[in-house]
N, CA and C atoms as a LAMMPS dump frame, in Angstrom:
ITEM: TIMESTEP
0
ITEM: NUMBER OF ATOMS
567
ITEM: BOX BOUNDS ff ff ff
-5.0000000000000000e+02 5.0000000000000000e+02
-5.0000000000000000e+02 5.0000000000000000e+02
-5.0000000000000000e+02 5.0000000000000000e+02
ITEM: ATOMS id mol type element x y z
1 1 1 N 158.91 -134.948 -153.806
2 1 2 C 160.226 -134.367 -153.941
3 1 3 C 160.355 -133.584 -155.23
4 2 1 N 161.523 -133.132 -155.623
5 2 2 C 162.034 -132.703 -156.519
6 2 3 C 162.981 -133.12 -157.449
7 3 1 N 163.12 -133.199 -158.325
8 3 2 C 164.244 -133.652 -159.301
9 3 3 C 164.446 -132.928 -160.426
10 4 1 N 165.021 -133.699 -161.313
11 4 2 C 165.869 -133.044 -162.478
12 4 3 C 166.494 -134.182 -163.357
13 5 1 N 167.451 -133.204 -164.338
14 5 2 C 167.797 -134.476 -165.156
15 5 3 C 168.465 -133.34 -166.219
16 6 1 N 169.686 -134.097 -166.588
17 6 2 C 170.333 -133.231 -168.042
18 6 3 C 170.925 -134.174 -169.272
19 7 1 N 170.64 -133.456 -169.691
20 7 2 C 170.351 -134.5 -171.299
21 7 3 C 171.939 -133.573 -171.668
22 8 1 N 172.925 -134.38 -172.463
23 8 2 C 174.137 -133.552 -172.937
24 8 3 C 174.154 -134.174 -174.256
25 9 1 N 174.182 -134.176 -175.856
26 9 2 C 174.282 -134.6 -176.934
27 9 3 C 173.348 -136.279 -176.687
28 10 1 N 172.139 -135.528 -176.437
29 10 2 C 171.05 -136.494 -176.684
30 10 3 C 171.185 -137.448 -175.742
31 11 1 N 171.932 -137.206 -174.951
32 11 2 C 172.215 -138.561 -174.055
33 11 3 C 171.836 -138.105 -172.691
34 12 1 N 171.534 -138.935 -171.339
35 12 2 C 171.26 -138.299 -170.136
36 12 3 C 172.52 -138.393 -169.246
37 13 1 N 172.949 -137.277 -168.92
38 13 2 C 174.519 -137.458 -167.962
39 13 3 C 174.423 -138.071 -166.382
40 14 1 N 174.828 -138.836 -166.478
41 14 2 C 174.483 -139.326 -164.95
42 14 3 C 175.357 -138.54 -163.576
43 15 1 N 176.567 -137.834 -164.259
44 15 2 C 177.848 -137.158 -163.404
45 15 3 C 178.491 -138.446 -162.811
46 16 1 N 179.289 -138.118 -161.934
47 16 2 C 179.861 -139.019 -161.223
48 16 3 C 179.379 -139.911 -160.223
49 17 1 N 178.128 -139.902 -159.778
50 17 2 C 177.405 -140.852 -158.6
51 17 3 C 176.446 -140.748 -158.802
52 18 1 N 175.727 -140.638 -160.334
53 18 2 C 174.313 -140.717 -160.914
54 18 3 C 173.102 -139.536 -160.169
55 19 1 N 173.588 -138.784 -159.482
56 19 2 C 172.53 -137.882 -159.607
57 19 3 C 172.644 -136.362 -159.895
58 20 1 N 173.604 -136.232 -161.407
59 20 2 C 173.239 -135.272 -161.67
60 20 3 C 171.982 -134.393 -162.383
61 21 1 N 172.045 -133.197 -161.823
62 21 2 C 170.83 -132.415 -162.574
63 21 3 C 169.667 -132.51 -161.121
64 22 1 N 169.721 -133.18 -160.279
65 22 2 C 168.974 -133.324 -159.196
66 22 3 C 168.921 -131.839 -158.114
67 23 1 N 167.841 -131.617 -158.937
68 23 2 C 167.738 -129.861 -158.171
69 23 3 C 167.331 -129.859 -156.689
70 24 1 N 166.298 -130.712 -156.527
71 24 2 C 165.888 -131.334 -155.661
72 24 3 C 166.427 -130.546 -154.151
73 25 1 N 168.275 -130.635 -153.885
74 25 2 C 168.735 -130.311 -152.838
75 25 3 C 169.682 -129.136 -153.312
76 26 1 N 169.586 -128.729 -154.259
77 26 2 C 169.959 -126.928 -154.161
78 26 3 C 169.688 -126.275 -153.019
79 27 1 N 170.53 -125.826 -152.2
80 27 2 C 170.042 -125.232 -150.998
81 27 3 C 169.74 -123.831 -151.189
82 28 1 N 168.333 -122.803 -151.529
83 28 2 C 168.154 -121.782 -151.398
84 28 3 C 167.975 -120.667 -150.305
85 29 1 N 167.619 -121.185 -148.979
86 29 2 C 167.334 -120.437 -147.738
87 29 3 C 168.342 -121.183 -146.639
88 30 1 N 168.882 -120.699 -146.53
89 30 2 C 170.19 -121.106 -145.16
90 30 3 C 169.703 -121.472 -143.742
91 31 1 N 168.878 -120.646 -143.647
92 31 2 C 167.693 -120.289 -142.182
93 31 3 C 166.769 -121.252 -142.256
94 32 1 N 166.213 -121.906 -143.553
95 32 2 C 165.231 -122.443 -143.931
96 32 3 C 165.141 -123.963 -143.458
97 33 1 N 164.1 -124.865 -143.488
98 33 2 C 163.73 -125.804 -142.667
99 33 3 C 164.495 -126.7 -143.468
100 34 1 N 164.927 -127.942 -142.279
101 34 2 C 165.878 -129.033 -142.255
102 34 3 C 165.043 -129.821 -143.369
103 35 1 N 165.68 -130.003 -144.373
104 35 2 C 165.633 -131.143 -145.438
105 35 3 C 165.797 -132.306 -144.966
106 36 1 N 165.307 -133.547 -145.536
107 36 2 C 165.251 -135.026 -144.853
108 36 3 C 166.967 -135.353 -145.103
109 37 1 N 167.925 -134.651 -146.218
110 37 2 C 168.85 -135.085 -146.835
111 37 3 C 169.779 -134.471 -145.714
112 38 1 N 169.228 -133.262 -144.82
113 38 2 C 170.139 -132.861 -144.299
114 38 3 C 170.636 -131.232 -143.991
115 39 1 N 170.073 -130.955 -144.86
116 39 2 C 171.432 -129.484 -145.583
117 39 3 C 169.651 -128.54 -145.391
118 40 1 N 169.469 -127.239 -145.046
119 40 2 C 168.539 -126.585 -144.367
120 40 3 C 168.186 -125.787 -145.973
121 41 1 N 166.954 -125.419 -146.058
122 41 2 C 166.267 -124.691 -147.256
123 41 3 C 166.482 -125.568 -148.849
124 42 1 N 166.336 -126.57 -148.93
125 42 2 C 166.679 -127.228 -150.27
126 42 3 C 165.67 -126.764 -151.02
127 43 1 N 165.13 -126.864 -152.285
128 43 2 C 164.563 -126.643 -153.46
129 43 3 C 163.173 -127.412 -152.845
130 44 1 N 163.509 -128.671 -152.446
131 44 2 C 162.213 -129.555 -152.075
132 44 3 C 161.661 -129.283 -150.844
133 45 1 N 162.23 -128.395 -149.717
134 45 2 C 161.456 -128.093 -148.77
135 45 3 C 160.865 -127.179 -149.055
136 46 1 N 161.1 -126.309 -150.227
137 46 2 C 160.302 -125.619 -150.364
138 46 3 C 158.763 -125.473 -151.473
139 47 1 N 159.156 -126.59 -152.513
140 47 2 C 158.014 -126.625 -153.553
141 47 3 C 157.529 -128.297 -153.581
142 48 1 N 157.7 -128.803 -152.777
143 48 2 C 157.242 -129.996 -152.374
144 48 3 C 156.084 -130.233 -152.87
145 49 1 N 155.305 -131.337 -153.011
146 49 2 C 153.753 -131.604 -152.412
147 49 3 C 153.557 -130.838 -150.804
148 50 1 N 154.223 -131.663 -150.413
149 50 2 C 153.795 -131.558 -148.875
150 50 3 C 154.11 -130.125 -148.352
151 51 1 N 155.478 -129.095 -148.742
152 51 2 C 155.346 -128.09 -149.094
153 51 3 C 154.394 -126.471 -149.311
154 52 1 N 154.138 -127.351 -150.157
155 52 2 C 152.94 -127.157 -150.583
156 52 3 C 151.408 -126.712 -149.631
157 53 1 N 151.318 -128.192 -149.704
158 53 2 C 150.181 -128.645 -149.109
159 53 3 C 150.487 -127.829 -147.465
160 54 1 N 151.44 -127.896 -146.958
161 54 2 C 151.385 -127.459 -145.863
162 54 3 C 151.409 -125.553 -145.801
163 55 1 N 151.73 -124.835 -146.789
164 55 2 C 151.641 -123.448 -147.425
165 55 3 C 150.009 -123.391 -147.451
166 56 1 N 149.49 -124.531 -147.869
167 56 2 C 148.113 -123.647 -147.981
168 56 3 C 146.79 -124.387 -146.944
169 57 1 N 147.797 -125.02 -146.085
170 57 2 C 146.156 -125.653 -145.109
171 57 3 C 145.702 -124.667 -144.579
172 58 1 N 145.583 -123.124 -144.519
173 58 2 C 144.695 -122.861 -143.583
174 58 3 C 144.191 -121.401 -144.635
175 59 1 N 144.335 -121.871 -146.327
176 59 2 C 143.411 -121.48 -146.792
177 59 3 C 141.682 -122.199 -146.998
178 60 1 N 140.893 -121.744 -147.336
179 60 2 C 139.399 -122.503 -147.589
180 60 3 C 139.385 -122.965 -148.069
181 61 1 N 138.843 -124.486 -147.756
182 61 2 C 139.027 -125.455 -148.669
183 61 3 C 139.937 -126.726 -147.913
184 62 1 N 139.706 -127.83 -148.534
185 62 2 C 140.675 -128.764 -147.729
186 62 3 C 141.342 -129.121 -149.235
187 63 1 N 142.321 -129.499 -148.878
188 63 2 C 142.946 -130.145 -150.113
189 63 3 C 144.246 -130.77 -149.746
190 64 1 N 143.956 -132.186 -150.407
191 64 2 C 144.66 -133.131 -150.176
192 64 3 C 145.9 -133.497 -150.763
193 65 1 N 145.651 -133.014 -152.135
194 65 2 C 146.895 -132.63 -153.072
195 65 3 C 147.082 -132.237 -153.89
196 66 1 N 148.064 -131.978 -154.654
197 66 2 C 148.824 -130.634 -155.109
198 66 3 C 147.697 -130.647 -156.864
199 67 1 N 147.017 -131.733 -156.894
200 67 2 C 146.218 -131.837 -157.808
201 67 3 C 145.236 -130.353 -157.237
202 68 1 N 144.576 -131.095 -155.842
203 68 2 C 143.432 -130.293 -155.604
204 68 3 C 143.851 -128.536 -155.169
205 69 1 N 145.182 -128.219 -154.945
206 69 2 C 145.75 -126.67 -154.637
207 69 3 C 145.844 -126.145 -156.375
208 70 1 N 146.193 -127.095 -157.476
209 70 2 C 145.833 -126.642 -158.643
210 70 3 C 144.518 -126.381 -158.911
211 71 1 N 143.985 -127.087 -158.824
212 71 2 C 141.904 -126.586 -158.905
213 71 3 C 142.008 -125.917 -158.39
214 72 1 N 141.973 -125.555 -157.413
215 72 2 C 141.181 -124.521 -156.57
216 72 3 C 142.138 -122.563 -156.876
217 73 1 N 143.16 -123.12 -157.178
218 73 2 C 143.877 -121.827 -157.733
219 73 3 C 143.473 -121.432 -159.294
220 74 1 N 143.278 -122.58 -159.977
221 74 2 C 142.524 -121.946 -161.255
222 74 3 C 140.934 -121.79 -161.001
223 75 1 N 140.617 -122.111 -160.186
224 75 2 C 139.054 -121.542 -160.176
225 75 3 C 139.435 -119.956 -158.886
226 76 1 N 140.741 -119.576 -158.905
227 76 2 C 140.319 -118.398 -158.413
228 76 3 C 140.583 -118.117 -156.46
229 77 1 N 141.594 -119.389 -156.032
230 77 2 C 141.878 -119.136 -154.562
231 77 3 C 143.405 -118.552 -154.552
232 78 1 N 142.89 -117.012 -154.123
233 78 2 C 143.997 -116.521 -154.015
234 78 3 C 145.549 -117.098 -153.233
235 79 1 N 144.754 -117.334 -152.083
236 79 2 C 146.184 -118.194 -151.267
237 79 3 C 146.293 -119.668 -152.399
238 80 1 N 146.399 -119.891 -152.697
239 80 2 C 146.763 -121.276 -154.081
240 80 3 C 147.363 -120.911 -154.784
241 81 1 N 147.108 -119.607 -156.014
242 81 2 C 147.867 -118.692 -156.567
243 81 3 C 149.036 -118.428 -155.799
244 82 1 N 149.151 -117.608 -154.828
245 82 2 C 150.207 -117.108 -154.505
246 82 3 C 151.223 -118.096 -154.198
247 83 1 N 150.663 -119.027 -153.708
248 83 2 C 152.044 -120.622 -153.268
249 83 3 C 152.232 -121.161 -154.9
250 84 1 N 151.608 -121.124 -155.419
251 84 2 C 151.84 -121.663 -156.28
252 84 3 C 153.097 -120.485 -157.316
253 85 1 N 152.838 -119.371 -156.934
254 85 2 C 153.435 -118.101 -157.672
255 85 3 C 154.988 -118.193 -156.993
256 86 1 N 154.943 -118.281 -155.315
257 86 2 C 156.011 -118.347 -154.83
258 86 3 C 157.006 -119.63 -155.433
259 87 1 N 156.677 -121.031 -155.785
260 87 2 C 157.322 -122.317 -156.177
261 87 3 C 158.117 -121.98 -157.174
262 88 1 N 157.397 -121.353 -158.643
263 88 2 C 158.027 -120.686 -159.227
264 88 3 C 158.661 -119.646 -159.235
265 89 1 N 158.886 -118.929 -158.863
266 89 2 C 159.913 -117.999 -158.146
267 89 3 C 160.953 -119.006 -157.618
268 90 1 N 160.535 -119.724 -156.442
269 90 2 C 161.881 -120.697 -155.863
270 90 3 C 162.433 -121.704 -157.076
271 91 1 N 161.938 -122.3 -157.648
272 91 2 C 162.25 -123.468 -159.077
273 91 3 C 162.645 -122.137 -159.593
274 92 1 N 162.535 -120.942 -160.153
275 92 2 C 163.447 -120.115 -161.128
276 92 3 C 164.598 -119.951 -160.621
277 93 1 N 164.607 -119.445 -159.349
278 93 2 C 165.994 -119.353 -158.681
279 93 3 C 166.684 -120.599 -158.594
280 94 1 N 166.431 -121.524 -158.408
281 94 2 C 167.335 -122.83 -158.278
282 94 3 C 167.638 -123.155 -160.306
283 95 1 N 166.846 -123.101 -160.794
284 95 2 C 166.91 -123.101 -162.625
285 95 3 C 167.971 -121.767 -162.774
286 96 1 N 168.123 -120.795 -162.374
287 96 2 C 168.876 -119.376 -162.759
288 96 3 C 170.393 -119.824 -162.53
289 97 1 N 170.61 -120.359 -161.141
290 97 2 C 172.054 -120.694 -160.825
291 97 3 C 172.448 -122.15 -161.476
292 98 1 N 171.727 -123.03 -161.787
293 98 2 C 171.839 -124.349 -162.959
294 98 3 C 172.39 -123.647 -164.482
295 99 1 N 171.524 -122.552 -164.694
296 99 2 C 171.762 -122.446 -166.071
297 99 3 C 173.225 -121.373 -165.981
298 100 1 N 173.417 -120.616 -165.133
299 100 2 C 174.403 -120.073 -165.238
300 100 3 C 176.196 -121.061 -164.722
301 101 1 N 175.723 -122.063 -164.472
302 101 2 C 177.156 -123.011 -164.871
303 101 3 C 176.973 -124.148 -165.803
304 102 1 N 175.926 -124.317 -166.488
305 102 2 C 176.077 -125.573 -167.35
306 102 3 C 175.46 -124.853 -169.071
307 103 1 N 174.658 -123.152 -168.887
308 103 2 C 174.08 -122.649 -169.868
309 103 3 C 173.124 -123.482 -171.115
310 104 1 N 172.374 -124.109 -170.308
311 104 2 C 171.383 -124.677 -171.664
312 104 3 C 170.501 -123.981 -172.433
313 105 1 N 170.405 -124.895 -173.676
314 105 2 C 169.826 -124.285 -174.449
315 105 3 C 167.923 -124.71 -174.123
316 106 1 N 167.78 -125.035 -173.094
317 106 2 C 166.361 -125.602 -173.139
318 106 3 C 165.824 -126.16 -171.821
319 107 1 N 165.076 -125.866 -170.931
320 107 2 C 164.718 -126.123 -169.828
321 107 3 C 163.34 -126.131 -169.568
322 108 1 N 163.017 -127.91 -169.512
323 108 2 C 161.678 -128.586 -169.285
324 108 3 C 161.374 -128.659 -168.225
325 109 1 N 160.019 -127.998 -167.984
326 109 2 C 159.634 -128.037 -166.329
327 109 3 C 158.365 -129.001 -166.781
328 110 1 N 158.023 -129.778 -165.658
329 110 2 C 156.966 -130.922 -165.51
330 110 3 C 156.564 -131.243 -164.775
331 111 1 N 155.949 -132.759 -164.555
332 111 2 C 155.336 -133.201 -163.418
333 111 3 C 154.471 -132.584 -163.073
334 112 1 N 153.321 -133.147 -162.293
335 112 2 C 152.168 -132.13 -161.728
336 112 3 C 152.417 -131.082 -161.215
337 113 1 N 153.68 -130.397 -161.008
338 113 2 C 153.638 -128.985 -160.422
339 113 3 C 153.89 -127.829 -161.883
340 114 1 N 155.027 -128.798 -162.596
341 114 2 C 154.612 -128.335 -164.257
342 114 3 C 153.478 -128.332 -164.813
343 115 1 N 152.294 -128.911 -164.583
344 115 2 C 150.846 -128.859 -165.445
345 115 3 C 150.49 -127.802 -164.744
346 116 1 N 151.028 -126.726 -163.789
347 116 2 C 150.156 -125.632 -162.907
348 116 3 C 150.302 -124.152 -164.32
349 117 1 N 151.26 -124.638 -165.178
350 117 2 C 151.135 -123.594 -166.483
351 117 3 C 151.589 -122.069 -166.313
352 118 1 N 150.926 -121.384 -166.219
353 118 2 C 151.422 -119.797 -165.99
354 118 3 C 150.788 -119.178 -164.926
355 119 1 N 150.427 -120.459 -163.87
356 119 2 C 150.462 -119.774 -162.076
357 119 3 C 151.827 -120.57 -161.891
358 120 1 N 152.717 -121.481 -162.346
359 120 2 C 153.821 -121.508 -161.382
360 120 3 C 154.842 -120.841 -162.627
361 121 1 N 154.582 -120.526 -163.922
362 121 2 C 155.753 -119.976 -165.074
363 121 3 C 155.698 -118.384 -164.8
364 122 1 N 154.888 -117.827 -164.046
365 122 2 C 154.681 -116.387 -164.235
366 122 3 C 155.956 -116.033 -163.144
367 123 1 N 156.105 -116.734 -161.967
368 123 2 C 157.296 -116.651 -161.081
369 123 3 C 158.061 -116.888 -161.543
370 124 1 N 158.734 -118.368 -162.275
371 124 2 C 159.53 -118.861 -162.397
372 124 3 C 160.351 -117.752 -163.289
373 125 1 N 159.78 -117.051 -164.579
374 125 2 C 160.153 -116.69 -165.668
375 125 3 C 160.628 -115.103 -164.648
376 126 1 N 159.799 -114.685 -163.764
377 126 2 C 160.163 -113.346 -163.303
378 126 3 C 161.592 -113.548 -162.556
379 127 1 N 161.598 -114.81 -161.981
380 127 2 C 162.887 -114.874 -160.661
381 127 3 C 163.965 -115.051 -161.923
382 128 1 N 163.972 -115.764 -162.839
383 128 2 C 165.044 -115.703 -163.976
384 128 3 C 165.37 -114.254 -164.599
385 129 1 N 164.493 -113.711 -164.661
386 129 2 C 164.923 -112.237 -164.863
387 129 3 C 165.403 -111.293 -163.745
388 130 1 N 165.314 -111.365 -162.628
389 130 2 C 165.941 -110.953 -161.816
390 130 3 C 167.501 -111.393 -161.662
391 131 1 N 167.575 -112.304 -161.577
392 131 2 C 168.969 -113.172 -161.875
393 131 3 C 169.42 -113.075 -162.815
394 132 1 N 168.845 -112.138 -163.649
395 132 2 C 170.227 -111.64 -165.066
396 132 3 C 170.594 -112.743 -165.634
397 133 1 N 170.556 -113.872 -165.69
398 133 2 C 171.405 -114.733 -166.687
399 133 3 C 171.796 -114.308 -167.866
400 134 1 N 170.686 -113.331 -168.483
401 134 2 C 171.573 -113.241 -169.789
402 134 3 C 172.559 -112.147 -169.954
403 135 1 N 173.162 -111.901 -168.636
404 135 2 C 174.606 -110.822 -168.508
405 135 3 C 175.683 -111.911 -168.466
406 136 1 N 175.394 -113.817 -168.405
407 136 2 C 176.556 -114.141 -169.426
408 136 3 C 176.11 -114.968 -170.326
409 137 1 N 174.797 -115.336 -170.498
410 137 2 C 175.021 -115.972 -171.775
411 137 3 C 173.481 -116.3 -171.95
412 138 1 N 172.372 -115.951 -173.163
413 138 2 C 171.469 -116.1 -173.599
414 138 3 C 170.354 -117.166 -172.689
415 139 1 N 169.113 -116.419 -172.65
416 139 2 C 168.707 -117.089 -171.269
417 139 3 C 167.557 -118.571 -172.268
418 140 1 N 168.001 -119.466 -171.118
419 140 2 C 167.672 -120.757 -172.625
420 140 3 C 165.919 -120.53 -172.301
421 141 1 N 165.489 -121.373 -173.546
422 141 2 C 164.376 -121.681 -173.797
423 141 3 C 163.373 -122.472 -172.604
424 142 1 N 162.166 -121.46 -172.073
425 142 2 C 161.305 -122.537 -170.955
426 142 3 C 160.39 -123.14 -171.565
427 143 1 N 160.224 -124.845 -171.817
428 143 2 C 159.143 -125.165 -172.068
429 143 3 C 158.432 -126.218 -171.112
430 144 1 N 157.313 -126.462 -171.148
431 144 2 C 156.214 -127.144 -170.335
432 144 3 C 157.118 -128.637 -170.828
433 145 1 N 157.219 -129.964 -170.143
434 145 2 C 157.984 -131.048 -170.273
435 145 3 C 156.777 -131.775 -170.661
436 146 1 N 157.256 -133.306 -171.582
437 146 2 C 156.036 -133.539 -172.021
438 146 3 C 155.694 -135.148 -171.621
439 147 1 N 156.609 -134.99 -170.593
440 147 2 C 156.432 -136.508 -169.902
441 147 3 C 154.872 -137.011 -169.032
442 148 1 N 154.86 -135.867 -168.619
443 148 2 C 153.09 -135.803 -167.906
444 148 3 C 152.933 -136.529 -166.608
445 149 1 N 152.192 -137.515 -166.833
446 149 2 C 152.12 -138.537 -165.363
447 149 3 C 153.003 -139.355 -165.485
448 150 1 N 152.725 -139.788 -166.36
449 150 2 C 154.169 -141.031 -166.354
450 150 3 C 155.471 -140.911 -166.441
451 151 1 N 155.682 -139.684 -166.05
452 151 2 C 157.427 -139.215 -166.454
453 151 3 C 158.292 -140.641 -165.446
454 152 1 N 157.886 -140.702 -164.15
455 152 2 C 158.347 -141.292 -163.176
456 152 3 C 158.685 -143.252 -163.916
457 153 1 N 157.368 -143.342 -164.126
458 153 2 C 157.43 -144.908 -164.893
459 153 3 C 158.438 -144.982 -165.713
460 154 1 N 158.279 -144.184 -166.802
461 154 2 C 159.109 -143.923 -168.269
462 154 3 C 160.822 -143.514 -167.575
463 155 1 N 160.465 -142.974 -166.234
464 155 2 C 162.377 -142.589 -166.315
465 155 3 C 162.781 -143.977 -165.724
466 156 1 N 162.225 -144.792 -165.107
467 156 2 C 162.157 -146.115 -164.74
468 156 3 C 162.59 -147.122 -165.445
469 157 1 N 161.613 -147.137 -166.458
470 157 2 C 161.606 -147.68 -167.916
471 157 3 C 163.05 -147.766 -168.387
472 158 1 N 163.428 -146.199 -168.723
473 158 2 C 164.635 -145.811 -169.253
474 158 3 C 165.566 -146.516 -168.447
475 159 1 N 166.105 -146.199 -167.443
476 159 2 C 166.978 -146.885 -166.297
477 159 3 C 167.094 -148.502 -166.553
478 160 1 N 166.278 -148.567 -166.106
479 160 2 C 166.274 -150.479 -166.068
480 160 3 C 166.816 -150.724 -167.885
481 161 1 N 166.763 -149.705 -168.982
482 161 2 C 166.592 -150.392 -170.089
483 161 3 C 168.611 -149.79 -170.34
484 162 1 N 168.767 -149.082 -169.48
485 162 2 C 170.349 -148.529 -169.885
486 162 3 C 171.251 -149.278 -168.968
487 163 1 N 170.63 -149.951 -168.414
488 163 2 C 171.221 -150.931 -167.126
489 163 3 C 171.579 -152.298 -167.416
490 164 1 N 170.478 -153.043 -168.767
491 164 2 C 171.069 -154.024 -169.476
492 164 3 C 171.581 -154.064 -170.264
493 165 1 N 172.027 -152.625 -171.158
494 165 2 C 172.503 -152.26 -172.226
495 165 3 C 171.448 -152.13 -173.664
496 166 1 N 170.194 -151.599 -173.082
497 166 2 C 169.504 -152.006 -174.148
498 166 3 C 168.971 -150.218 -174.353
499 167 1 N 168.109 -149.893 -175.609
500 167 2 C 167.411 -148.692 -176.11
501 167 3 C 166.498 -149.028 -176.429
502 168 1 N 165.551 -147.48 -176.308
503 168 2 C 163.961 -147.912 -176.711
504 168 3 C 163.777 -148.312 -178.186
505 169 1 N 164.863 -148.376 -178.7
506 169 2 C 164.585 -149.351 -180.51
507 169 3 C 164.565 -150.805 -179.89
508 170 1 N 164.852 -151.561 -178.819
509 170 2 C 164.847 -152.592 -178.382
510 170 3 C 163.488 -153.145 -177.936
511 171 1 N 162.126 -152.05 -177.859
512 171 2 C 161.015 -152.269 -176.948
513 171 3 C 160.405 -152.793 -178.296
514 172 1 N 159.248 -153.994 -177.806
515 172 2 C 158.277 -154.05 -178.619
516 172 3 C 157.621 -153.083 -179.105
517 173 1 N 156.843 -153.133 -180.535
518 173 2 C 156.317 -151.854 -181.15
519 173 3 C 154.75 -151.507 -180.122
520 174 1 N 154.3 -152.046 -179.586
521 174 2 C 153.412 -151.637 -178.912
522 174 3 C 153.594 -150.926 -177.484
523 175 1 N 155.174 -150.582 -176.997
524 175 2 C 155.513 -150.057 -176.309
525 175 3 C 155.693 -148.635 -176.603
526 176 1 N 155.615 -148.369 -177.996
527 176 2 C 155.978 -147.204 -178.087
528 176 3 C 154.819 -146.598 -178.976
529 177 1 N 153.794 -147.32 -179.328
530 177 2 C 152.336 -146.987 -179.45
531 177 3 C 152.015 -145.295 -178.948
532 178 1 N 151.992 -144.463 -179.471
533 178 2 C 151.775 -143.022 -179.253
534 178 3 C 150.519 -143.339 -178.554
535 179 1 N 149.644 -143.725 -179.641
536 179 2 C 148.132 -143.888 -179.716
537 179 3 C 147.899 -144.506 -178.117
538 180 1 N 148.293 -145.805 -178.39
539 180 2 C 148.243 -146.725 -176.794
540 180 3 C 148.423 -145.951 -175.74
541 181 1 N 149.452 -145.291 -175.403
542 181 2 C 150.265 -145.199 -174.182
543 181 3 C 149.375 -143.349 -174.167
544 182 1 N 149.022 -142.871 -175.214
545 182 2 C 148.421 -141.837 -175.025
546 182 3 C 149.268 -140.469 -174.85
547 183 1 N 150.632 -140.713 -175.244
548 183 2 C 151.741 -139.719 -174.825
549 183 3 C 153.086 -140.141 -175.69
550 184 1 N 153.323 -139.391 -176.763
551 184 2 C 154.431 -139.501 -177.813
552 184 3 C 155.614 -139.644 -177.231
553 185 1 N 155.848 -139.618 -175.814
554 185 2 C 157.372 -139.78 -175.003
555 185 3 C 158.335 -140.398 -175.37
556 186 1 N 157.794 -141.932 -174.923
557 186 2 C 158.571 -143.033 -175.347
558 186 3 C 159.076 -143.235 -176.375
559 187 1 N 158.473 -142.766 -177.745
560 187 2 C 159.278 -142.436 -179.03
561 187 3 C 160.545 -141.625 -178.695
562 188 1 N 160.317 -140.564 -177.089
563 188 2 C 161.568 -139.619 -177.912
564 188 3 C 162.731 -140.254 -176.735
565 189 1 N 162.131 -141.024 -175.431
566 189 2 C 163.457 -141.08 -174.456
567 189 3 C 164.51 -141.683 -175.281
């Protein structure tokens, strides 16, 4: 799937029924295929894994997942590139109409479709310029997110730890071990 998340004065906003920032079901194509949620062309029917994976089965090559459509597009498979070119394009357009009602100053893309670097930022950054955002207000900052694999655990982590009333100054010091855990995150959730 797809998701999201908005941080407002350091804090994460949940909105009113906890899933705000969930890009996930932005509906971009009207015509476009029935989402599991319901509502036709969402963000996730279109840059999915499976998405994905189903965009490029009948290029060369088998590939099982969105790991192996990244290999094979940085070693040079054009159909990989291009799905991968199109995601970003679709994630810019769903990021273009986000930033033009909430205007952030900063927008982290991640997760294994974020480690695809500047085969899925070369779209993303073009469909944001098409969409003018900055005809109302300064187009925010794109950076690579630095949650990595474990974003999913760690937003987990987080949850369960805002649920008893507790913060990551509450975790043992070996929880937040840079070194250990191999990823400076947990210092910053």
């Amino acid at each position: 799937g797809v998701s999201g998340g908005i941080i407002l004065n350091g804090e994460i906003y949940d909105g009113g029924n906890g899933m705000a920032g969930d890009l996930g079901h932005v509906a971009l194509e009207g015509g476009g295929e029935v989402c599991y949620c319901g509502c036709r062309g969402c963000l996730t029917t279109l840059i999915s894994e499976r998405a994905i994976l189903d965009a490029v089965r009948t290029s060369a090559g088998t590939k099982d997942s969105l790991r192996d459509v990244l290999d094979a597009a940085r070693r040079g498979d054009a159909a990989c590139q291009r799905v991968l070119a199109e995601a970003g394009n679709h994630l810019g357009r769903a990021l273009a109409n986000a930033a033009k009602v909430m205007a952030p100053s900063v927008i982290a893309v991640g997760g294994e479709l974020g480690a695809a670097g500047p085969l899925l930022f070369g779209g993303l950054i073009s469909s944001i310029e098409l969409s003018n955002i900055r005809a109302s207000a300064s187009s925010p900052e794109f950076v690579p997110a630095r949650l990595g694999a474990d974003a999913a655990q760690l937003g987990g982590l987080v949850a369960i730890l805002r649920h008893v009333g507790m913060g990551q100054s509450d975790l043992e010091p070996w929880m937040t071990d840079e070194d250990r855990i191999g990823s400076p995150v947990l210092a910053q959730v």
